[in-house]
C-alpha positions in Angstrom: 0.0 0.0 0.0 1.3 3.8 -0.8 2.2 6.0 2.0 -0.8 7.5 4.0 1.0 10.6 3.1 1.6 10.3 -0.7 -0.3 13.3 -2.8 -1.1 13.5 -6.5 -0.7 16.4 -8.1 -4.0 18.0 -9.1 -5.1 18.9 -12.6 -7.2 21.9 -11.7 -9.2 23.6 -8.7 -11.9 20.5 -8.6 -9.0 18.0 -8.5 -7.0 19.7 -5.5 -9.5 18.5 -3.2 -9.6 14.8 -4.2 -5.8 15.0 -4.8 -5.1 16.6 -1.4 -6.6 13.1 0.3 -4.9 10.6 2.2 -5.0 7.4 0.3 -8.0 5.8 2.6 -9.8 8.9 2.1 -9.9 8.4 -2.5 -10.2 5.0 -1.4 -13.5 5.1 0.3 -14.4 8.0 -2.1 -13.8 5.7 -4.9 -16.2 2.8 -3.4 -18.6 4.9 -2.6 -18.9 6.6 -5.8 -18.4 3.5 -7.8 -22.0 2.4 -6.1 -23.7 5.5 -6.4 -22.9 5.4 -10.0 -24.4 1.9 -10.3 -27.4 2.4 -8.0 -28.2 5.8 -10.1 -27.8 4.2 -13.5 -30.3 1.2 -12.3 -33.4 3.6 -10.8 -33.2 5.8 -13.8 -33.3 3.0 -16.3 -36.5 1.7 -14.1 -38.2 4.9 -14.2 -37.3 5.7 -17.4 -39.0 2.5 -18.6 -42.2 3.6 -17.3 -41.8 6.9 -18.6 -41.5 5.0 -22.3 -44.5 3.0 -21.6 -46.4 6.3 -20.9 -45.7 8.3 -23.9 -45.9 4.5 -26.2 -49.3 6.6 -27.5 -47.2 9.2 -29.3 -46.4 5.9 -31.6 -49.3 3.8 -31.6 -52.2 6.0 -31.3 -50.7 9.5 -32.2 -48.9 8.7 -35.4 -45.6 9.9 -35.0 -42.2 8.6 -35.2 -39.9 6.3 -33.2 -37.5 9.2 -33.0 -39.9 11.9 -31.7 -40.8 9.2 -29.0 -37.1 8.7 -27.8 -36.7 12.5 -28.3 -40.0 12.6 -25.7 -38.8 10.6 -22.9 -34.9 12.1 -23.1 -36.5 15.4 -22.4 -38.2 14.0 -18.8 -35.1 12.5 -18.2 -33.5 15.3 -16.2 -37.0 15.5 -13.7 -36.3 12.0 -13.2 -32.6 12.5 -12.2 -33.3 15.0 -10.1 -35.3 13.2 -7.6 -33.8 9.7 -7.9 -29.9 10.8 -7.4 -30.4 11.7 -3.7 -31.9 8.3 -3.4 -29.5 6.7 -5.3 -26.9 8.2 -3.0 -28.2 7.3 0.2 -28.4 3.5 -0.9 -24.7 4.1 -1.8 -23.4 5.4 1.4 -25.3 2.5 3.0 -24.1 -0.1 0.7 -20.2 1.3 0.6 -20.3 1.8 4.3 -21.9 -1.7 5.3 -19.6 -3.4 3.1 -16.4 -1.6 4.4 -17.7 -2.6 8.5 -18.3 -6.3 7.1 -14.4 -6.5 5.6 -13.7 -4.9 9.0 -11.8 -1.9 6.9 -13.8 0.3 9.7 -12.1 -1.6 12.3 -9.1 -1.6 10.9 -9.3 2.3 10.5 -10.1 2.9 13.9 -7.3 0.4 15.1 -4.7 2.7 12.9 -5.6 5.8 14.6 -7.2 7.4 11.9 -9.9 9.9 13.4 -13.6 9.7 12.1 -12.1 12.4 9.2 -11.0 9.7 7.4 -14.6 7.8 6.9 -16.8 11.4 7.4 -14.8 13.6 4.3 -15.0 11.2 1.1 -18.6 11.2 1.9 -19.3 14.4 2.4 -17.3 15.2 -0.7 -19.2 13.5 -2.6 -22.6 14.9 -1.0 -21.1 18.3 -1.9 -20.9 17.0 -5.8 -24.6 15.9 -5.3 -25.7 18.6 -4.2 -24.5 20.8 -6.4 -25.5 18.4 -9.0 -29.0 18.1 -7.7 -29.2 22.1 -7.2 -28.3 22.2 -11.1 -30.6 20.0 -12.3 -33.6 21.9 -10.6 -32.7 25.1 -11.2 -31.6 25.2 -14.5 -31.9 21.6 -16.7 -34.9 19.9 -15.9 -37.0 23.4 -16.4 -35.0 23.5 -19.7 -36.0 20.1 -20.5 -39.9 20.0 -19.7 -39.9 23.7 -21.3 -39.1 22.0 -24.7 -41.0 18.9 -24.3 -44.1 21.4 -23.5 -43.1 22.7 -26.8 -43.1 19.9 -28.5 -46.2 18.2 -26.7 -47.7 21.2 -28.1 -46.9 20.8 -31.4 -47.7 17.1 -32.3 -51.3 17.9 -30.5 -52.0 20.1 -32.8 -50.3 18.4 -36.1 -53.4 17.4 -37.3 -51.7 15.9 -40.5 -49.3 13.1 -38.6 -52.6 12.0 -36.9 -55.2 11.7 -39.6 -52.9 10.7 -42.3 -52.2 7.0 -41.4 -53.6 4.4 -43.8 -55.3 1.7 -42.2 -56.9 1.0 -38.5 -59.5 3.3 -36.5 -57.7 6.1 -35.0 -59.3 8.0 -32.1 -57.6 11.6 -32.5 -60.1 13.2 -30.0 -62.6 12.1 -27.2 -65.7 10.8 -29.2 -64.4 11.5 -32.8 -63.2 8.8 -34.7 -61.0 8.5 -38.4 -60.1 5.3 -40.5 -58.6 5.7 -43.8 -58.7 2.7 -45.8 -55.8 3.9 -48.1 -53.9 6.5 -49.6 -52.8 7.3 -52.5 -49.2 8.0 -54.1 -50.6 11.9 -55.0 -51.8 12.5 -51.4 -55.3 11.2 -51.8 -57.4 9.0 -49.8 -59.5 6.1 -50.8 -62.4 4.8 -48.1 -62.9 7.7 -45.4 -65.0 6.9 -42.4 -65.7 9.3 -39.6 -67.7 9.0 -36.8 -68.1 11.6 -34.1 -70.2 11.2 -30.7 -68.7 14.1 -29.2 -72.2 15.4 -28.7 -74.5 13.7 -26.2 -77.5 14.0 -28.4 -76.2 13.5 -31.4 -74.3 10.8 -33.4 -73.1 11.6 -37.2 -71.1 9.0 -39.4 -69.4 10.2 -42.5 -68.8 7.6 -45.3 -66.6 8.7 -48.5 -65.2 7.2 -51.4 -62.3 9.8 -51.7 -60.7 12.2 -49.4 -58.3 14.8 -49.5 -56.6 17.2 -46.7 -56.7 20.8 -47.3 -54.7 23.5 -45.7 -54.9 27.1 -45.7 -55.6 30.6 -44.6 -58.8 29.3 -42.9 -57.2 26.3 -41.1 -57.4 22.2 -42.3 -60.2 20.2 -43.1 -60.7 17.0 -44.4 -62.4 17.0 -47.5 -64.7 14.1 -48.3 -66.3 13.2 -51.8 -68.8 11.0 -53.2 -70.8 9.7 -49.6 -73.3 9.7 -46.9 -73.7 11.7 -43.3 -75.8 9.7 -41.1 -77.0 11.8 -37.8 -78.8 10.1 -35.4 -80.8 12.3 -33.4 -80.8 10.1 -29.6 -83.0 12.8 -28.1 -85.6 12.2 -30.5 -84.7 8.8 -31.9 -84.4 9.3 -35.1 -81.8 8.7 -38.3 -81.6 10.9 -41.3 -79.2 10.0 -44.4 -77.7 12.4 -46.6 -76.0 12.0 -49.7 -73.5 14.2 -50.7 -71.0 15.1 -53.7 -68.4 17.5 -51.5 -68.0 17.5 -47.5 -65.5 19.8 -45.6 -64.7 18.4 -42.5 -63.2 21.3 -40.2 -60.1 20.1 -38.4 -59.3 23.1 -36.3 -61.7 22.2 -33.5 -58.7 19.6 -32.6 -55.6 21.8 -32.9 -57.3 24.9 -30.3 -57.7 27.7 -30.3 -54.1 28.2 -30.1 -50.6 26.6 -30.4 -49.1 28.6 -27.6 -47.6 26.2 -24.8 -49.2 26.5 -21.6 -46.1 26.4 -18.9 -46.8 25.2 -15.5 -44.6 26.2 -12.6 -42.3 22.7 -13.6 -41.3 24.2 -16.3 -40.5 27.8 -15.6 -37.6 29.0 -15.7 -36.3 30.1 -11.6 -35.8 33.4 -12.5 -39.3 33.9 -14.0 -40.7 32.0 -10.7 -39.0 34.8 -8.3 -40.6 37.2 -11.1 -43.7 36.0 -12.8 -45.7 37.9 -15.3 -49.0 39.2 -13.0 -50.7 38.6 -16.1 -49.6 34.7 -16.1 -53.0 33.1 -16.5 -51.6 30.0 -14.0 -50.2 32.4 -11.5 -53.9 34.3 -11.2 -55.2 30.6 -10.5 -52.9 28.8 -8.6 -50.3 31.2 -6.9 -49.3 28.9 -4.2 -48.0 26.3 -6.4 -45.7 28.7 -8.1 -44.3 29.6 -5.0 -44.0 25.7 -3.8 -42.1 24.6 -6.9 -39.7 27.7 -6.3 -39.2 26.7 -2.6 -39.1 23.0 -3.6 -36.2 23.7 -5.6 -34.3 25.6 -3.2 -35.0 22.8 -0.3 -35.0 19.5 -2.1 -30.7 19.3 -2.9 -30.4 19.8 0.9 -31.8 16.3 1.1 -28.5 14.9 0.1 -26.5 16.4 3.0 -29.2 14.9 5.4 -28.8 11.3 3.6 -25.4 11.6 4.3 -25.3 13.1 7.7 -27.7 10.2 8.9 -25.7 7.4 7.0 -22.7 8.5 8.7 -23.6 8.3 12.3 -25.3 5.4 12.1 -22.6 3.5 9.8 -19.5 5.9 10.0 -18.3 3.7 13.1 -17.3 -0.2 13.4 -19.6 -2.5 14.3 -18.9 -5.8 15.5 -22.3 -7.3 16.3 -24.2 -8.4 13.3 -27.6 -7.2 14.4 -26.8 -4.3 15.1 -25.5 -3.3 12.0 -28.3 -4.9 10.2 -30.6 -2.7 12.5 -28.4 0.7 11.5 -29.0 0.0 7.9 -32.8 -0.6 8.6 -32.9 2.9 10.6 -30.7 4.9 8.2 -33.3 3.7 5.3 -36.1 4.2 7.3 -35.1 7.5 8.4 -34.1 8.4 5.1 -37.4 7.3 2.9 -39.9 8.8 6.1 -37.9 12.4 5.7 -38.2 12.7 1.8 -41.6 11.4 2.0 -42.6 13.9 4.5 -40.8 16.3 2.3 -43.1 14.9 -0.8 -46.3 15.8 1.7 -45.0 19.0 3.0 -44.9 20.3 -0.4 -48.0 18.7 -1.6 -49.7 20.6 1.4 -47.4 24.8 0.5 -49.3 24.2 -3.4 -52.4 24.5 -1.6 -51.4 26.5 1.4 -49.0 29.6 2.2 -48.8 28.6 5.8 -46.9 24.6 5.0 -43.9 27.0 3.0 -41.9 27.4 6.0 -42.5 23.6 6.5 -40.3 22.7 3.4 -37.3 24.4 4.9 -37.6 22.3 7.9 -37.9 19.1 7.4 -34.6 18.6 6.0 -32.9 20.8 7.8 -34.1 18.8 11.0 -32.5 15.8 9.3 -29.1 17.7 8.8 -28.9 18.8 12.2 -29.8 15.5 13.4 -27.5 13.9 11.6 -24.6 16.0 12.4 -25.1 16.5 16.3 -25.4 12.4 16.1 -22.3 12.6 14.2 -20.2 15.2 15.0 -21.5 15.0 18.7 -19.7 12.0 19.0 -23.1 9.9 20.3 -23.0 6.2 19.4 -26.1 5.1 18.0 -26.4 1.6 19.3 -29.3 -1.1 19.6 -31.2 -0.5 22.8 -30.1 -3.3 24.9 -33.6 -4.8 25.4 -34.1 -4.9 21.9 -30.5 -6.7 21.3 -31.8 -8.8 23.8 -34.9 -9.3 22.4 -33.6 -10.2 19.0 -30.9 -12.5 20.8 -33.6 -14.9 22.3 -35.7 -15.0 19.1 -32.7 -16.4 17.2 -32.3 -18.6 19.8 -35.8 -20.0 19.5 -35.2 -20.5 16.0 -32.0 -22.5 15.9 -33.5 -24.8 18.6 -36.9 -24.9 16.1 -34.5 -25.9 12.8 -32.3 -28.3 15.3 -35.5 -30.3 15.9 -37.1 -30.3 12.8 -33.8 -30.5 10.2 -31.6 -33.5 10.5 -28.6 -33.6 11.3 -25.8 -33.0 8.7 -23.3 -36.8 8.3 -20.0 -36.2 10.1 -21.8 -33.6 12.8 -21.7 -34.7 16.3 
């Protein structure tokens, strides 16, 4: 092993501070970072998966390409990093530190004369990077990110065109108002047009065509149907009446809106235009209080990282030579862990409907940093109560006598 002392020279101003470590200090920085990166890579793929599954209808049902889809779910990705890489990180320092107490590297740390410096730092090094990781991501990418997929949300609504166009198959482009072209031809044309639209509670109307064309122009796009039948069933007073016609304009723009102007919500703003909305910002006249929860959510949620840590530490940040008990310190650091950020979940669920739950977000994880750090830097063991040890002692005893009498005994045992 290299000298405790031995330094590498650093490449720049982030490098000084990794360079300037002992080598037990990169070491355990290493392992836990190695982890985190693993752990990290594995939640995101899971979420992301569900995220694919959600937007599959921009494909199947919505008409539009395999690489708008991919270009879709990329664009959430940075909300999903965001609030799994605190996660990620926690089940990290758990994993690194439980893994370094069961090779007894802990013990054999403490037995050196290394001070609690040497476990603490890499960790809180890495929390730092985190952090500021985290802070970025909610500030600045992840509004960037759901900003252009709002954009482009936007868009394929309204592209009429992508949707309608499609040969083949019944394709529901609107609640109650259903298209199915049998064909279309080389010059643009269609061949077989049915419609059918129930948007209105009293009234059904079918729309049979040989031919069909899309037209675009000043006035907006409508399908335009020729040679067929409009069928309107009137259900109020029972009745069917069957037209024939030679010519049919279909109006499209109902679909599209009014308008192709995103609307934003407070996710994807900007954090400079959250600390200074428009007053004429049509969401912010609605729902003020959850533009000034997703502001304050971004400013509290990174500090969720340090508390991870902080707790991980002085649970795990010491040798442990009984098994249970370091079995029950992992159970309590994940415990602690997942009850704080899901209080932090309901505390800001509560400040979008109510002012008075804002002060609320700023206190839940700074109760788990200080926790954490007068557990840990306070120099208080956190142990198994003794009755519980005890406790736990006597029901393993129960069950080795239980599998004595009812396994048989291995050949060669005495």
């Amino acid at each position: 092993m290299a000298p405790h002392g031995r330094r590498v020279r650093p490449s720049g101003a982030a490098g000084a501070s990794v360079a300037s470590m002992p080598l037990i200090e990169r070491y355990i920085l290493r392992r836990v970072a190695t982890v985190f990166v693993v752990t990290l890579t594995a939640l995101v793929g899971t979420v992301w998966i569900t995220q694919v599954l959600r937007e599959l209808d921009l494909v199947t049902a919505k008409g539009q390409t395999i690489w708008l889809f991919f270009v879709v779910t990329l664009l959430a990705l940075p909300s999903i990093l965001q609030i799994v890489a605190p996660i990620a990180f926690m089940v990290a320092v758990v994993v690194a530190l439980r893994s370094l107490n069961g090779d007894s590297e802990l013990a054999v740390i403490a037995a050196s004369g290394a001070s609690g410096k040497a476990v603490n730092r890499p960790v809180l090094v890495l929390a730092t990077i985190v952090f500021l990781a985290v802070a970025l991501l909610h500030h600045v990418v992840s509004p960037a990110g759901l900003g252009a997929l709002r954009v482009l949300i936007t868009k394929v609504r309204a592209d009429i065109i992508a949707t309608v166009i499609k040969d083949g198959g019944f394709r529901s482009v609107a609640s109650g108002l259903t298209i199915h072209i049998r064909e279309k031809m080389p010059d643009g044309s269609f061949r077989g047009v049915f419609v059918s639209d129930d948007r209105s509670p009293d009234e059904s109307i079918q729309y049979t065509a040989e031919q069909g064309l899309l037209l675009e122009n000043a006035a907006g796009a409508f399908l335009v149907m020729k040679d067929g039948y409009v069928i309107r069933e009137n259900r109020t007073a029972r009745s069917n009446n069957v037209v024939q016609f030679d010519t049919y304009a279909f109006d499209l723009n109902q679909l599209t809106g009014s308008t192709t102007v995103p609307f934003y919500k407070p996710r994807e703003r900007t954090t400079l235009y959250l600390l200074s909305p428009d007053p004429d910002d049509s969401y912010l006249q609605r729902f003020p209080e959850r533009m000034t929860a997703e502001l304050h959510d971004r400013m509290t949620a990174p500090l969720y990282t340090f508390a991870f840590a902080l707790i991980a530490l002085a649970f795990l940040g010491r040798a442990r030579t009984v098994r249970q008990d370091s079995n029950l310190a992992v159970a309590a650091v994940v415990a602690l862990s997942l009850a704080l950020r899901g209080a932090g979940f309901a505390v800001v669920g509560a400040a979008s409907g109510s002012a008075a739950a804002l002060a609320l977000m700023y206190v839940v994880p700074l109760a788990g940093i200080l926790f954490g750090a007068l557990a840990l830097f306070g120099r208080a063991r956190l142990r198994t109560p003794d009755a519980l040890q005890n406790m736990m002692d006597a029901a393993g005893g129960v069950v080795d006598r239980i599998s004595d009498r009812v396994l048989p005994p291995q050949a060669g045992s005495p």
